[in-house]
C-alpha positions in Angstrom: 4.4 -7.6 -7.4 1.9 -5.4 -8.8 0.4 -4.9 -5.3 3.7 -3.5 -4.6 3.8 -1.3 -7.7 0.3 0.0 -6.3 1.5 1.4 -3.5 4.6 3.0 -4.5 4.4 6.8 -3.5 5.3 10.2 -5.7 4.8 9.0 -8.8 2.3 10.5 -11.3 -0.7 8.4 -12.5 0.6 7.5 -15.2 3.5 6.5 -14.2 2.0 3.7 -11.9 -0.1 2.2 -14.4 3.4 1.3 -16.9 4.8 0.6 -13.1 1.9 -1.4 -12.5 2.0 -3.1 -16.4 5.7 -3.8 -15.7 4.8 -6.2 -12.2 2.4 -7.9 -14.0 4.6 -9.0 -16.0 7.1 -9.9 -13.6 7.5 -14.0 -13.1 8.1 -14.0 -9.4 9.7 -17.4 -9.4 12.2 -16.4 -12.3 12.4 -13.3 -11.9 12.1 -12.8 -15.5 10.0 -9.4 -16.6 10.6 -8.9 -20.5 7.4 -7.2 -22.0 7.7 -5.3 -25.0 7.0 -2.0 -26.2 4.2 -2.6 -27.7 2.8 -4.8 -25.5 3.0 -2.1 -22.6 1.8 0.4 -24.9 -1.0 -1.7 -25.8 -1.9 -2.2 -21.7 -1.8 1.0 -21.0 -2.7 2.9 -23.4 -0.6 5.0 -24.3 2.1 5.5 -27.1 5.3 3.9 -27.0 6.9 7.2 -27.3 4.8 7.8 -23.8 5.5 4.7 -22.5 9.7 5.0 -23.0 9.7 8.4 -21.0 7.5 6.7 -17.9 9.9 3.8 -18.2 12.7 6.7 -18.1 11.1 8.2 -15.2 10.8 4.8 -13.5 14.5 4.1 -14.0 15.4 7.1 -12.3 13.5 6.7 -9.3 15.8 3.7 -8.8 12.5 1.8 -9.2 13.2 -0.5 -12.4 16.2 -1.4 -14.0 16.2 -1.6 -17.8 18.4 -4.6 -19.2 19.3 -4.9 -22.5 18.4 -7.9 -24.4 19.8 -9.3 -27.9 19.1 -12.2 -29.9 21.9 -14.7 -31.1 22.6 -13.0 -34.2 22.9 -9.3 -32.4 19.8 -7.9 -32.8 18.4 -6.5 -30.1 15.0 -7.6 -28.7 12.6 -6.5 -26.0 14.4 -4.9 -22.8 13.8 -6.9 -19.6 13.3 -5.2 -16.6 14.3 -5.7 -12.8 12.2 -4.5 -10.0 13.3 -2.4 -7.0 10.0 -2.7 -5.2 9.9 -2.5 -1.5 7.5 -1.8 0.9 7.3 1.5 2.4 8.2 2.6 6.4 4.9 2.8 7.4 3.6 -1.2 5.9 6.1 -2.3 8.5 4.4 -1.1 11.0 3.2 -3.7 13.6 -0.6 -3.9 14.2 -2.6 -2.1 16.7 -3.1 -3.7 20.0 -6.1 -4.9 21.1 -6.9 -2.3 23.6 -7.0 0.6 21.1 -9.9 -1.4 18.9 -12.3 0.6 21.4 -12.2 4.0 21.6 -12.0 5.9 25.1 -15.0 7.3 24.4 -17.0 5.0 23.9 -16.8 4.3 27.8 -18.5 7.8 29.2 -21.7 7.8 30.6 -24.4 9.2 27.8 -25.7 12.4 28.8 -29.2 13.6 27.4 -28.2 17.5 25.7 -31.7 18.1 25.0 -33.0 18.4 28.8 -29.3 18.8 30.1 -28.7 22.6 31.9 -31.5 23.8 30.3 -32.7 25.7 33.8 -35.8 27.4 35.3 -39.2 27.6 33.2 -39.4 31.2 33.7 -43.2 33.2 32.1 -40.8 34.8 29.3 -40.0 31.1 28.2 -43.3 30.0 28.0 -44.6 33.2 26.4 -42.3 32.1 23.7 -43.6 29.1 23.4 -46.8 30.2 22.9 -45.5 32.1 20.1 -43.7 29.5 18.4 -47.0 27.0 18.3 -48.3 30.1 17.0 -45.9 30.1 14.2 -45.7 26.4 13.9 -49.5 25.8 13.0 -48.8 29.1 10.3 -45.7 26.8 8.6 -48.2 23.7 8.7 -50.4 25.2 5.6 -47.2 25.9 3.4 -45.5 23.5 0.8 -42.4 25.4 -0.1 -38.6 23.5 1.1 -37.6 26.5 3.1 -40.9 26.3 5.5 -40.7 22.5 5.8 -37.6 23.4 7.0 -38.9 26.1 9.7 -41.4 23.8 10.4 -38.8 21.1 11.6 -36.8 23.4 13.5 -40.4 24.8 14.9 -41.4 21.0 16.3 -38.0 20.3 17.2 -37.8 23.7 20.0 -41.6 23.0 20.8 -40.5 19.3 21.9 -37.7 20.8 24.1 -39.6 23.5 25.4 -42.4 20.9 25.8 -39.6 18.8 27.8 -38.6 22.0 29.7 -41.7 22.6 31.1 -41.4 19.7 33.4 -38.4 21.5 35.0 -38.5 23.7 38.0 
């Protein structure tokens, strides 16, 4: 039951745990759930004041039912406590089908990006490329985060201008 209390929806935190307290103390071959105040109060941690409005809260959400509980001589003793837990819509679902355990995706043909339409080596691009070994070997002799960074990017357009070159 208290994996059922877990996944209720729209209730506060709260809430759940003295939901959640409640199951645990629900004997699923009885039926019998009787904790007391203070024993809830104590498991969650909370006051008793606290834990009587949650308890209210639960009630009115059609979640719990509060039964009153007396002794033989009147007096009355710790409530007991009937669950309304069900599962939701969408735990009834039926599992997914085989087929969708492999994404469509997955079946494409891989395509490089780094060489792919990357066009004619023209002089401009290798003058630029020239410029940016320039610049590369200049972020080599610094030590700050920011140039290592530069320097990454640097190497990573000199490898695909590198890769480029063998295009015509």
């Amino acid at each position: 039951m208290t994996a059922l209390a877990m996944q209720q929806k729209g209730l506060k935190p709260a809430t759940k745990i003295v939901l959640y307290w409640i199951a645990d103390h629900h004997n699923s071959e009885t039926g019998a759930c009787f904790p007391s105040l203070s024993k809830l109060a104590d498991e969650c941690e909370m006051s008793k004041r606290a834990v009587q409005g949650h308890i209210d809260t639960l009630s009115q959400a059609g979640l719990i039912q509060r039964l009153q509980r007396s002794r033989t001589n009147g007096s009355q003793t710790s409530n007991g406590y009937s669950l309304n837990l069900t599962k939701q819509p969408w735990q009834n679902l039926p599992p997914p089908l085989a087929e969708s355990a492999t994404p469509p995706w997955q079946n494409l043909p891989a395509h490089n990006l780094g060489t792919n339409n990357l066009g004619k080596l023209t002089s401009k691009n290798t003058a630029i490329s020239e410029e940016l070994f320039e610049d590369l070997g200049a972020y080599t002799k610094r030590k700050s985060a920011k140039d290592r960074h530069a320097k990454r990017t640097l190497q990573h357009y000199a490898r695909l201008t590198m890769t480029r070159s063998t295009w015509h």
